[in-house]
C-alpha positions in Angstrom: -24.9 -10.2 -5.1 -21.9 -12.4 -6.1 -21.5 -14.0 -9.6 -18.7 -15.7 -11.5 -16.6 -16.4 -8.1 -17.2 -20.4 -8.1 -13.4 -21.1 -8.0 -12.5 -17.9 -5.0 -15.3 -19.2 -2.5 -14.0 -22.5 -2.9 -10.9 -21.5 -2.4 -11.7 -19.8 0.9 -13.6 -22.6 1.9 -10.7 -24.7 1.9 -8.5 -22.4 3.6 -11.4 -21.7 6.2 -12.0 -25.9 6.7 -8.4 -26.1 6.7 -8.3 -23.2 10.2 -10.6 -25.0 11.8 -8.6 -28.2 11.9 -5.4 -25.9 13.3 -3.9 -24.8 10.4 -4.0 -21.5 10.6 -2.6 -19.0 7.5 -2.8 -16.2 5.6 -4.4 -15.4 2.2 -4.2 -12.8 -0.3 -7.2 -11.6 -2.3 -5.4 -9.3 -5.2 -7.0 -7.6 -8.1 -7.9 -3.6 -9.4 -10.4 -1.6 -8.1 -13.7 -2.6 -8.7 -13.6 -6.4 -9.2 -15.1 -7.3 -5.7 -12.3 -8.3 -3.0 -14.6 -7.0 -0.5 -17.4 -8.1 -1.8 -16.5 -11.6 -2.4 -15.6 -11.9 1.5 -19.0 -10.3 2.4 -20.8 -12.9 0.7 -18.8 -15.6 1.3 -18.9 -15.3 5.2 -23.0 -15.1 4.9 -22.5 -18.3 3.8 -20.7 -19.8 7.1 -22.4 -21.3 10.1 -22.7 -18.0 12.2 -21.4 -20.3 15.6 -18.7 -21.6 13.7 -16.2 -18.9 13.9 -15.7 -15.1 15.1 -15.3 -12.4 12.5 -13.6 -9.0 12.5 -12.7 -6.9 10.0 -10.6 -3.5 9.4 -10.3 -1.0 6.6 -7.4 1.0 5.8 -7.7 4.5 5.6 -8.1 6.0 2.1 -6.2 9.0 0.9 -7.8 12.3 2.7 -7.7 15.1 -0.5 -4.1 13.4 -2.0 -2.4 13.1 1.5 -2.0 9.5 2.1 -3.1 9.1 6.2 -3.2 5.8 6.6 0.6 5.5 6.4 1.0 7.4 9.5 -1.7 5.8 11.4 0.9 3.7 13.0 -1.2 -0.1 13.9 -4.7 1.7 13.2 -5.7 -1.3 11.3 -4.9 -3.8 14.0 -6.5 -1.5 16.8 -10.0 -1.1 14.7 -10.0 -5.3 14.8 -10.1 -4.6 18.1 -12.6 -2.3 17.9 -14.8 -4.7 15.9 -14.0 -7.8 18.7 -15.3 -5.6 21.5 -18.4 -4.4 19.5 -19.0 -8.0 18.9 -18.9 -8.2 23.1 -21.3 -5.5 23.5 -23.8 -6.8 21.1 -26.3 -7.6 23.5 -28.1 -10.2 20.8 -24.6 -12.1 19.9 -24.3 -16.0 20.9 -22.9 -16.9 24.1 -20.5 -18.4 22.8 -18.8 -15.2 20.9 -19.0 -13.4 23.8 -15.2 -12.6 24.7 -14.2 -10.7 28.3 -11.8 -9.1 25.8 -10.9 -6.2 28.8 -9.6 -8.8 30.9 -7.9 -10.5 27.9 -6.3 -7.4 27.0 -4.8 -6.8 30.6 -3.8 -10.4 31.0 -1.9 -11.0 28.1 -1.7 -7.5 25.5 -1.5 -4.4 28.1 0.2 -2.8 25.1 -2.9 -2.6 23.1 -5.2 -1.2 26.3 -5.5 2.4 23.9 -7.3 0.4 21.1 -10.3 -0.6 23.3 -13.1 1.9 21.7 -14.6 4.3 23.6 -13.2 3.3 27.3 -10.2 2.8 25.6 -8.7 5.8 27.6 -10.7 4.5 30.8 -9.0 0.8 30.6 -5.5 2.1 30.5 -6.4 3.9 33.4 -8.0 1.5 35.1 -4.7 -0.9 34.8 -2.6 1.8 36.0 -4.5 3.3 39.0 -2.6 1.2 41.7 0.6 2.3 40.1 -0.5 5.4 39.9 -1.4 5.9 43.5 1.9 4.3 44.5 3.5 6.7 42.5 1.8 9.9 43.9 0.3 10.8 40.6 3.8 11.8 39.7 6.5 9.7 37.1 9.5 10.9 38.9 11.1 8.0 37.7 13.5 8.2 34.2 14.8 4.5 33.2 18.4 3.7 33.3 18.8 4.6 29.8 16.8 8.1 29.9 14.2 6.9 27.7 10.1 7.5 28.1 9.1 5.0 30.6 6.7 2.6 29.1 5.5 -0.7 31.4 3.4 -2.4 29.1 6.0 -3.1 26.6 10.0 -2.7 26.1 10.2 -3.4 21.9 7.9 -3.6 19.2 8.4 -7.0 19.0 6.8 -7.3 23.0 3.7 -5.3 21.4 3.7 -7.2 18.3 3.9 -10.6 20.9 1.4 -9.1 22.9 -0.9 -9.5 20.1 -0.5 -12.6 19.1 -0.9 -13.7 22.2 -4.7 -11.8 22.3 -5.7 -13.4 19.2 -4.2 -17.0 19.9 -6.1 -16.9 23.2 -9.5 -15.6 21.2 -8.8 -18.4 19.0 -8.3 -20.7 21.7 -11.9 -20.3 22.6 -13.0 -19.8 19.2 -11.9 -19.9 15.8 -10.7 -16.7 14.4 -11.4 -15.0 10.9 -9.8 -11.5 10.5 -10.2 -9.2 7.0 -7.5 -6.6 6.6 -8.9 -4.3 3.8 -7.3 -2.4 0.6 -3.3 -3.4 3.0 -1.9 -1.0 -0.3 -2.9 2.1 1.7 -1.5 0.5 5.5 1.4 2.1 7.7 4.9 -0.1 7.7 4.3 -1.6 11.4 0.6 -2.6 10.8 2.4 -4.7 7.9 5.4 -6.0 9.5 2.7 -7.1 12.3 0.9 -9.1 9.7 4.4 -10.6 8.5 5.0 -11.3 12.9 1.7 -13.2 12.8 2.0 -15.2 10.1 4.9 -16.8 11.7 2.3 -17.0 15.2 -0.4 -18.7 13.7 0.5 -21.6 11.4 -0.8 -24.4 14.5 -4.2 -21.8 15.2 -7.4 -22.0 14.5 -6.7 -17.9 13.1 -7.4 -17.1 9.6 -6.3 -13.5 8.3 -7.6 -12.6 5.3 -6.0 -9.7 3.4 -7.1 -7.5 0.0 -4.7 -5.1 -1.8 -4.4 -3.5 -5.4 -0.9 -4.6 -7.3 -1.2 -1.3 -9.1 -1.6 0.8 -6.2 1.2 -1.1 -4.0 4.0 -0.6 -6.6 3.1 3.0 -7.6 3.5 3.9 -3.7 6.5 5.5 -2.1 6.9 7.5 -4.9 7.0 4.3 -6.7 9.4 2.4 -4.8 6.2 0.4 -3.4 4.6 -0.4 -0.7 6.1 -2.9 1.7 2.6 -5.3 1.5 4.8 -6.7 -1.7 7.7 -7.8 0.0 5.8 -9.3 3.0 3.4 -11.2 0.6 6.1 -12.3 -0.9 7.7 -13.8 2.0 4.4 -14.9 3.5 3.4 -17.2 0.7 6.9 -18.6 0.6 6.5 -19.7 3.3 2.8 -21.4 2.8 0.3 -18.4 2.4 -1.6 -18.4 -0.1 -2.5 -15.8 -2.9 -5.2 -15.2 -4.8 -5.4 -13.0 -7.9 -9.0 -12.1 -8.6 -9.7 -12.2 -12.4 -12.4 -9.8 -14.3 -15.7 -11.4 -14.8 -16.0 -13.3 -18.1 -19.5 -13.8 -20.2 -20.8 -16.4 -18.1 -20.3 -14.6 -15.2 -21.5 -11.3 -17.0 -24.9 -13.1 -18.0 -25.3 -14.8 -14.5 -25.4 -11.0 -13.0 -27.9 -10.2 -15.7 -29.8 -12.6 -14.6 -29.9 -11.7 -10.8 -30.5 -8.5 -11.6 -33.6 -9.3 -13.8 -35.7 -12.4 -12.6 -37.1 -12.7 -16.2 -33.7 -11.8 -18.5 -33.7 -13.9 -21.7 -30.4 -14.7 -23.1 -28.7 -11.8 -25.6 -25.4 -13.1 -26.5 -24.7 -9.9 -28.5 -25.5 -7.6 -25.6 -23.1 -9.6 -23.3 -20.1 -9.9 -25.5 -20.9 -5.5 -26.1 -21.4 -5.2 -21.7 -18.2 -7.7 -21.1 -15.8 -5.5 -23.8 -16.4 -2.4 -23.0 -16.4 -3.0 -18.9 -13.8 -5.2 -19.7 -15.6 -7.6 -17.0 -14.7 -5.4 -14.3 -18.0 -5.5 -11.5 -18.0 -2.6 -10.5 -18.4 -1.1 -13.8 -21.1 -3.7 -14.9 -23.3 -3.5 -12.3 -23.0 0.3 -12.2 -23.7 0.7 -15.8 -26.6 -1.6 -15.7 -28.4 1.0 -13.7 -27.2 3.7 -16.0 -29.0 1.7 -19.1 -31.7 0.9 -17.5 -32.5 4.5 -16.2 -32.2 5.7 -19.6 -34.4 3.7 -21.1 -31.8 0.9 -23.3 -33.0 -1.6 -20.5 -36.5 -2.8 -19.7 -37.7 -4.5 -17.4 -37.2 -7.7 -17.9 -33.3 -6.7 -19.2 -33.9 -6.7 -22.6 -31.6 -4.2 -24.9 -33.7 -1.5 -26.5 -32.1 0.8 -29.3 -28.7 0.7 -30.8 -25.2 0.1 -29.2 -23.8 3.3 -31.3 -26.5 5.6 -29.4 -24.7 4.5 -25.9 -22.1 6.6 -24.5 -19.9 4.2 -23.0 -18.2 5.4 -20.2 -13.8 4.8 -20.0 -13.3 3.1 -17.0 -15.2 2.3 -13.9 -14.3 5.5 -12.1 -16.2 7.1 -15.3 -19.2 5.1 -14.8 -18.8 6.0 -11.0 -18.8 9.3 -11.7 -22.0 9.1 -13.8 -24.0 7.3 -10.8 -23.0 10.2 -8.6 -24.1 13.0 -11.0 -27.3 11.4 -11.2 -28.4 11.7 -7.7 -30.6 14.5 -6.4 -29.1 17.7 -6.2 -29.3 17.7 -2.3 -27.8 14.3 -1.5 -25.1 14.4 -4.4 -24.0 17.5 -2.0 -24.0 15.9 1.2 -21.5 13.3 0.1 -19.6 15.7 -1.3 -19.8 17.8 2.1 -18.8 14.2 3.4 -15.7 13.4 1.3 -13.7 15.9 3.2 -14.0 14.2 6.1 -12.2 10.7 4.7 -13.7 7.8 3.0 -14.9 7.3 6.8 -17.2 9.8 7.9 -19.6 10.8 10.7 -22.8 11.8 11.2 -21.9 14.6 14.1 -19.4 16.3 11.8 -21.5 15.9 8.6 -24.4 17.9 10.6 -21.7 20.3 11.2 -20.4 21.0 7.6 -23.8 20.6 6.0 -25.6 22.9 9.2 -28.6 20.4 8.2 -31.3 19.6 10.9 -30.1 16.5 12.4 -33.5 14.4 11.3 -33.2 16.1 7.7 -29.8 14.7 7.3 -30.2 11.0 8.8 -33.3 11.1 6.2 -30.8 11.6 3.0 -28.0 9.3 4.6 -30.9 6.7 4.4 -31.2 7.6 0.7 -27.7 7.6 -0.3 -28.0 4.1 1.8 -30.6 2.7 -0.4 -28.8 4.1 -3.4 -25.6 1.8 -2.7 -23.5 5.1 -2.3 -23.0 4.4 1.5 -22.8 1.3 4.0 -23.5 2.3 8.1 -20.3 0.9 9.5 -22.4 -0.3 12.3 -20.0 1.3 14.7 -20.1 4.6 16.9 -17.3 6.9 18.0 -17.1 9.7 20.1 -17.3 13.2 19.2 -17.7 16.4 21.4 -18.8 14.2 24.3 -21.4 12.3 22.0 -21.8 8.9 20.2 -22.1 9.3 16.6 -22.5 6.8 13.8 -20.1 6.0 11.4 -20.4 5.8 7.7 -18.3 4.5 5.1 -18.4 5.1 0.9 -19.4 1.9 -0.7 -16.5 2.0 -2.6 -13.4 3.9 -3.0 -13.8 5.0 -6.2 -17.5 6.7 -5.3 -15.3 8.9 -2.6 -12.9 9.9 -5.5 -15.9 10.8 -7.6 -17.2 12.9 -5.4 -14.1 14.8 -3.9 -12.6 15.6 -7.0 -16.1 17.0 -8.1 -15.4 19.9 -4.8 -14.0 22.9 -6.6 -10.9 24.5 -4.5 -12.7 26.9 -2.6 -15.4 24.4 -1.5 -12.2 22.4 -0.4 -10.8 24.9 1.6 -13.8 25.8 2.8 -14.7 21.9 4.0 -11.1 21.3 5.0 -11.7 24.8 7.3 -14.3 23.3 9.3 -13.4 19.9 9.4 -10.2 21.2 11.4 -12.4 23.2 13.8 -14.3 20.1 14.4 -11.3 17.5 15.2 -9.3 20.4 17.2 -12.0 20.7 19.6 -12.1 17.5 19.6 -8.3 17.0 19.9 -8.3 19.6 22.4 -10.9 18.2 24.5 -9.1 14.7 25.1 -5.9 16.9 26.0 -4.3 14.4 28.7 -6.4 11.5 28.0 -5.1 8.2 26.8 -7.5 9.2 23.7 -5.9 10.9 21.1 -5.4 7.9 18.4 -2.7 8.3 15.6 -6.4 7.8 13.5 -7.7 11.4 15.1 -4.0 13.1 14.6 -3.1 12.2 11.0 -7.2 13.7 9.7 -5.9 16.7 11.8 -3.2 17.0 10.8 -4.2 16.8 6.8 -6.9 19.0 7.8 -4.4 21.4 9.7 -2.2 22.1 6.8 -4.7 22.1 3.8 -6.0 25.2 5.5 -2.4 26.6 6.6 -2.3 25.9 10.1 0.7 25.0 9.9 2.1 25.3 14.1 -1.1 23.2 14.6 -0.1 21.1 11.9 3.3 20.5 13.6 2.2 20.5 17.1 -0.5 17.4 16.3 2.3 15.5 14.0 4.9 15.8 17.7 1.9 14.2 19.5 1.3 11.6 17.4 5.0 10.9 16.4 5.2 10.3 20.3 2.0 7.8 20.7 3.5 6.0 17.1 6.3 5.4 19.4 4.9 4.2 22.5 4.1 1.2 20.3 8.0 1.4 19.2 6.4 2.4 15.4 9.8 3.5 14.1 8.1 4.1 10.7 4.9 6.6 11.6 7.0 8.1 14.1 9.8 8.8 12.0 6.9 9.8 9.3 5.4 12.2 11.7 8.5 14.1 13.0 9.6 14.9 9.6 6.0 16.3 9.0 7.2 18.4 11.9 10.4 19.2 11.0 9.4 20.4 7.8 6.6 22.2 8.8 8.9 24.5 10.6 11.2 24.7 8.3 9.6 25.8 5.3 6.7 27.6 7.0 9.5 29.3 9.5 8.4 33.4 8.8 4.7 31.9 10.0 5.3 30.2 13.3 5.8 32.3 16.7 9.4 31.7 17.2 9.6 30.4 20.4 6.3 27.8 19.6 9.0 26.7 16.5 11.9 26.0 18.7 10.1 24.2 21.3 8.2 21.8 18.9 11.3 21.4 16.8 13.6 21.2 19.5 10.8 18.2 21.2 10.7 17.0 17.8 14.8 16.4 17.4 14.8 15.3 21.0 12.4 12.4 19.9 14.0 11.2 17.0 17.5 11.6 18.9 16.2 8.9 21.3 14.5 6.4 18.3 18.1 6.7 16.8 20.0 5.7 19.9 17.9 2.9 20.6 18.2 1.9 16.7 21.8 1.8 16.9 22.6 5.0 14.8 24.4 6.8 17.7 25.9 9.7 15.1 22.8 10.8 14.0 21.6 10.3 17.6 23.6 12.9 18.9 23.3 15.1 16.2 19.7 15.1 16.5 20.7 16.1 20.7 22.6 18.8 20.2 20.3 20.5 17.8 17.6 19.8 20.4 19.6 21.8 23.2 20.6 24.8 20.6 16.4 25.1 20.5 15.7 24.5 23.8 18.6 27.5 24.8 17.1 29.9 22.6 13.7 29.7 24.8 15.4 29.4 27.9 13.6 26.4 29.1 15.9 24.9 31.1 13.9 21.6 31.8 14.1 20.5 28.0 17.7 22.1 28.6 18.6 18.9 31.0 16.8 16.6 29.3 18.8 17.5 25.6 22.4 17.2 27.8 21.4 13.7 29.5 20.5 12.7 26.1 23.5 13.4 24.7 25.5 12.3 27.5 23.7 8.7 27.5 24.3 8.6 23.5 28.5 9.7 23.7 28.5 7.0 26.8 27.2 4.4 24.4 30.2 5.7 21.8 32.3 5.0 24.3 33.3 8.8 25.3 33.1 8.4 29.1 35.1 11.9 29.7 32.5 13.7 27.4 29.7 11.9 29.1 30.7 12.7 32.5 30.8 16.2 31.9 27.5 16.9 29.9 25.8 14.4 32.6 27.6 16.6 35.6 25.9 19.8 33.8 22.8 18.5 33.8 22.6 17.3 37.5 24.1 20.7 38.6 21.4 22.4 37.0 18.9 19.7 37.5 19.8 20.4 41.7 19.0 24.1 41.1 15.6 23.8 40.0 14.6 20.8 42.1 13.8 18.1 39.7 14.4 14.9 40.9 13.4 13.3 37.6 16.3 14.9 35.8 18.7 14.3 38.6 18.0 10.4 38.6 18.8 10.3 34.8 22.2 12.3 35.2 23.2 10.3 38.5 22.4 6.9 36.9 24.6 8.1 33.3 27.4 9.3 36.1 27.2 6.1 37.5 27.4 4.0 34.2 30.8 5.7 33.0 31.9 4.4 36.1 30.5 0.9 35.8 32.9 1.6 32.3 36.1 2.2 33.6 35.7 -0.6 36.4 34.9 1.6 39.3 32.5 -0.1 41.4 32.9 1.6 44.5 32.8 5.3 42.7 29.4 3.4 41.1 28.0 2.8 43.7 28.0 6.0 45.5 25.9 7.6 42.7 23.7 4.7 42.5 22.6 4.8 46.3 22.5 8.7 46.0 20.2 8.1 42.9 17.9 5.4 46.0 17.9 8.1 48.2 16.6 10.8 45.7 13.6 8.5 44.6 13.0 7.5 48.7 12.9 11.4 49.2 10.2 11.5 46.8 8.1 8.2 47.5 9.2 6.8 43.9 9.2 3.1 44.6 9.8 2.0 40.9 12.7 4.4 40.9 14.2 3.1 43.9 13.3 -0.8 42.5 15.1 0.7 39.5 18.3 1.8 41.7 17.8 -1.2 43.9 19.0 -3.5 40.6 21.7 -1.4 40.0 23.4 -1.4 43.5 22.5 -5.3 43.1 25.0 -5.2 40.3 27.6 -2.9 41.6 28.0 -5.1 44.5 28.2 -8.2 42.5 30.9 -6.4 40.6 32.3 -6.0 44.0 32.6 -9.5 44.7 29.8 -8.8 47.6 27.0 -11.1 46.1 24.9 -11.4 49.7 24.2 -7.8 49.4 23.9 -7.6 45.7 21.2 -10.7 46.3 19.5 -8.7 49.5 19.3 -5.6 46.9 17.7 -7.2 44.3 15.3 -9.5 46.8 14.3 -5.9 47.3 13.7 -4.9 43.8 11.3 -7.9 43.2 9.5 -7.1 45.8 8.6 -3.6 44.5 8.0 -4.4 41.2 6.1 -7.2 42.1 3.7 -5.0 44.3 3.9 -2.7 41.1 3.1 -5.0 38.8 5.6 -4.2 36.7 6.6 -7.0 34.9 9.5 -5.8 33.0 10.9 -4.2 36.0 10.3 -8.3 37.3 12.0 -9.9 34.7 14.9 -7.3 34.4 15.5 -7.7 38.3 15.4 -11.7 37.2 18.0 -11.0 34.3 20.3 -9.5 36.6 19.7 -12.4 39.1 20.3 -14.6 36.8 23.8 -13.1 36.0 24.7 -12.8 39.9 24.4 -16.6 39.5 27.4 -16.9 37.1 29.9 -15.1 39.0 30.0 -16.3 42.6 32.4 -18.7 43.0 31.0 -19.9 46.0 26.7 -21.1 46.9 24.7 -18.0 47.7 23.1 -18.7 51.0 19.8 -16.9 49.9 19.7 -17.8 46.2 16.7 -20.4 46.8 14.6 -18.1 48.8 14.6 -15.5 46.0 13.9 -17.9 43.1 12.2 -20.5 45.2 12.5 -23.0 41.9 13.0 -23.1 38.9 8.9 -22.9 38.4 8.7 -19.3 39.2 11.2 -17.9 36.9 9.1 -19.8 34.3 6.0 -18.9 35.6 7.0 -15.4 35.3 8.0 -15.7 31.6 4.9 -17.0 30.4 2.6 -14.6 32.1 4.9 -11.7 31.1 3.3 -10.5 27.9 5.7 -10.4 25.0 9.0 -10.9 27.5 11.4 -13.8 26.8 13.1 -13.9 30.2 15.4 -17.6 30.4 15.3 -20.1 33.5 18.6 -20.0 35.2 
């Protein structure tokens, strides 16, 4: 039910009529809790032709008992739209015309995003890597040039954030596009810079993102430096967004609601202007409190006031009146949601059986009820749980999951928090090696982990998830999450096995020591290196040994240091020879081979480089040889023998062609490209390679999120 908002669905009318002619944009719906952001988009979509447009929608995650998850669920938001498109593709009773082969539009033109399909998320993935797999012997024995992890799919955050665009441009292209980002205040850093990257993408789309957030909430976070949804509005409707401020519901709108509520209401002008001042016209709190009244008897039937105002205890705020509704449920429901709550303001069936040990019938019965009691909406969505598909819940509203939380006393807390981690470690455990474990699944762990002092779990789930936050390049959440780690094992040292604390620290400071280098902040970089290796020593683990001394050698090469980088990289291939990993001994040949490249030594370059070919032949790694393939390419061009640096490279397309590795395609065309600009004289094969101009621009535009230039 929607009153008073004449002037808001007018407004998104005009801004949905405006999409569909190609003017894409984004709008801001701002206001408190309670005054109907959600709501108002509900209703107001109900009232567009259903074949006019697609709809998704995502909410971000609420607070989990005062620890703010959704900050560290690096792109969650943008993945569950996602989720919600390929629902909408399994819905066997949607129009032909919705129906999107979003799989293959995924592969095609956002490979990045493959781990947000729901469910088979894990399964795509795999499916688009199986041929590289194969090729590869079910091994990576192949460490980029620069020792970082390997990633195909993308190269920067701004390739995954292009990637995106490009999925919902080409969704829109067949279709227009509506997209609701819920309560943004509570979003992680990259989800909103992504909204900031699209709002530049879709000005000439038929895309129309729709976004809510509370102004209280957004300045108060940080620690009340705020949340960064302010400055990206800000920059957003500078640039021809559009905001919205909702406003609280004055007495028109106050007696329109009475009379939806009551078909027969005759007009009380005193009881309105007494309902609008002490709600303040907030609609949460008016429609809440009419229920209150009317349950104790000041309302009758047909809405009429019965008794006097002074006899009414008016409630505060609408969190009071919330707080009121919830006491007044049955004894057994009102302590199912509470059971609920722990889980997050999101909550499932399977676990709920498990914390409330309620006969699986019995509990689907008093979800119904809290259903019909407006405490609850069915998210209409599943998710997988201990090998089963369970349905998802959601609290109506935030402010009913407060309520009921805050009613927990500690030890039911602790307790709830107990077994929700039980729940979510099998769980975590069980996709152990999958492509599975979202940043959504590690940051309730992880709340849940250290709320009942589990604290090398705790730190172990936070490593994890700072490294999928980065596969995305989600400086943010994974900076967010190694901290959690670092801290973790810092202050909760005396209870943490000591060699399970240096390795997850040590991993932990390895991590960040490769984020900084690529950032640019080559001090801390190091830093963060050496540290790394002092844990790794202290275990003896000489694998993480050679991977801390490439990483500082890389880091001192980019400072410049080429004697100091020689000799940490000559350390690690020594010891990398001794225990046979040719992983490790590709990284420290390649960094020998770069200080050379530094001081002008092409010849002395080139020698590693081939022995670096050799070593991934030896081992059937064809993307490492592509890899070294492009760098003899460029040793010999610094050589002045261009023919062979052309044959080398001619080589390396090949692979990564057959690979399908379209970075390695367009880095091979980079370096072509370059080759070019040197020779002064016509390279007999330089047609056969390019063929024209056509293909190097044919690869660009199929290369998701690449910008690779014609030569």
């Amino acid at each position: 039910m929607l009153v008073g908002r004449t002037l808001e669905l007018d407004m998104l009318n005009s801004s949905f009529l405006q999409m569909l002619e190609g003017k894409g944009n984004v709008l801001f719906l701002t206001g408190e809790a309670g005054l109907g952001k959600t709501t108002l988009v509900h209703e107001w979509w109900k009232t567009i032709a259903p074949d006019s447009a697609i709809y998704a929608e995502a909410a971000c995650s609420i607070p989990i008992g005062n620890v703010d998850v959704g900050r560290l669920e690096a792109l969650q938001p943008w993945a569950d739209i996602v989720a919600h498109l390929q629902k909408l593709e399994d819905d066997d009773s949607a129009r032909p015309e919705k129906k999107l082969d979003l799989k293959k539009l995924i592969f095609d033109s956002a490979p990045a995003w493959a781990w947000a399909l729901p469910i088979v998320g894990g399964i795509a993935h795999g499916a688009m890597e199986t041929a590289r797999l194969v090729k590869e012997q079910h091994s990576r024995n192949f460490t980029p040039a620069d020792g970082s992890e390997d990633n195909i799919n993308a190269q920067s955050q701004h390739q995954v954030f292009q990637q995106y665009a490009n999925l919902l441009i080409k969704i829109a292209d067949t279709m227009p596009l509506v997209i609701l980002l819920d309560d943004m205040h509570w979003a992680d850093t990259s989800s909103t810079n992504l909204l900031f990257y699209l709002s530049r993408q879709i000005t000439e789309k038929k895309i129309l993102l729709i976004v809510t957030y509370r102004p209280h909430d957004a300045i108060a976070a940080n620690k009340g430096e705020g949340h960064p949804i302010l400055q990206v509005k800000n920059e957003i409707v500078r640039y021809g967004g559009k905001e919205y401020s909702l406003t609280y519901l004055n007495d028109i709108a106050v007696r329109e609601l009475l009379v939806h509520t009551f078909p027969d209401y005759v007009t009380n002008d005193k009881f309105e202007r007494w309902l609008r001042k002490i709600s303040d016209g907030n609609s949460l709190f008016v429609t809440q409190f009419i229920k209150t009244l009317a349950e104790d008897g000041h309302l009758n039937e047909h809405g009429a006031f019965i008794g006097k105002y002074e006899d009414v205890k008016t409630p505060e705020s609408a969190l009071a009146v919330v707080v009121e509704r919830t006491r007044r449920l049955d004894d057994e429901t009102r302590e199912l949601l509470m059971y609920a709550t722990a889980e997050g303001e999101e909550f499932t069936a399977y676990v709920l059986e498990q914390l409330s040990e309620k006969r699986t019938i019995d509990l689907l019965k008093e979800l119904q009820y809290a259903t019909q009691a407006g405490m609850i909406v069915q998210r209409g969505k599943v998710r997988m749980l201990a090998n089963k598909t369970t349905t998802m819940y959601g609290f109506s509203h935030a402010l009913f999951h407060k309520a009921l939380y805050d009613s927990l006393i500690d030890d039911q807390k602790e307790y709830l928090h107990r077994k929700c981690f039980e729940i979510l470690k099998a769980e975590w455990d069980r996709l152990s090696g999958t492509k599975e474990r979202t940043n959504s699944l590690a940051s309730k762990l992880l709340t849940h982990a250290e709320k009942c002092g589990e604290y090398e779990v705790a730190a172990e789930v936070a490593l994890e998830a700072a490294k999928g936050a980065w596969q995305t390049y989600a400086e943010a959440e994974a900076l967010e999450m190694l901290s959690h780690v670092q801290r973790l094992a810092n202050d909760y040292e005396t209870l943490f096995i000591p060699a399970t604390r240096d390795a997850v620290l040590g991993d932990a400071l390895l991590l960040r020591s490769k984020i900084d280098n690529l950032r640019g902040r080559v001090n801390d970089a190091l830093k963060c290196a050496e540290e790394a290796y002092a844990c790794f020593e202290k275990i003896t683990d000489e694998v993480k040994c050679i991977d801390a001394l490439n990483q500082q050698a890389w880091v001192l090469l980019r400072k410049g240091h080429s004697d100091r980088t020689e000799v940490l990289a000559r350390n690690a291939l020594l010891r990398a020879e001794k225990i046979g990993d040719a992983t490790r001994e590709g990284n420290a040949l390649n960094c020998i081979g770069n200080v050379y490249v530094s001081r002008g030594e092409n010849s002395t370059t080139l020698q590693y480089y081939t022995r670096n070919k050799e070593l991934s032949e030896s081992h059937g790694n064809r993307a490492g040889i592509a890899t070294a393939l492009c760098n003899i390419g460029n040793a010999c061009s610094g050589l002045g023998r261009y023919d062979d640096g052309l044959a080398d490279l001619t080589q390396a397309l090949d692979i990564f062609t057959s690979l399908g590795d379209r970075n390695g395609i367009a880095m091979t065309l980079g370096n072509t490209g370059s080759l070019y600009i040197h020779p002064p004289r016509r390279i007999r094969q330089g047609d056969e390679l390019f063929g024209s101009q056509s293909r190097n621009t044919r690869i660009h535009r199929e290369s998701p999120g690449l910008r690779v230039d014609t030569f």
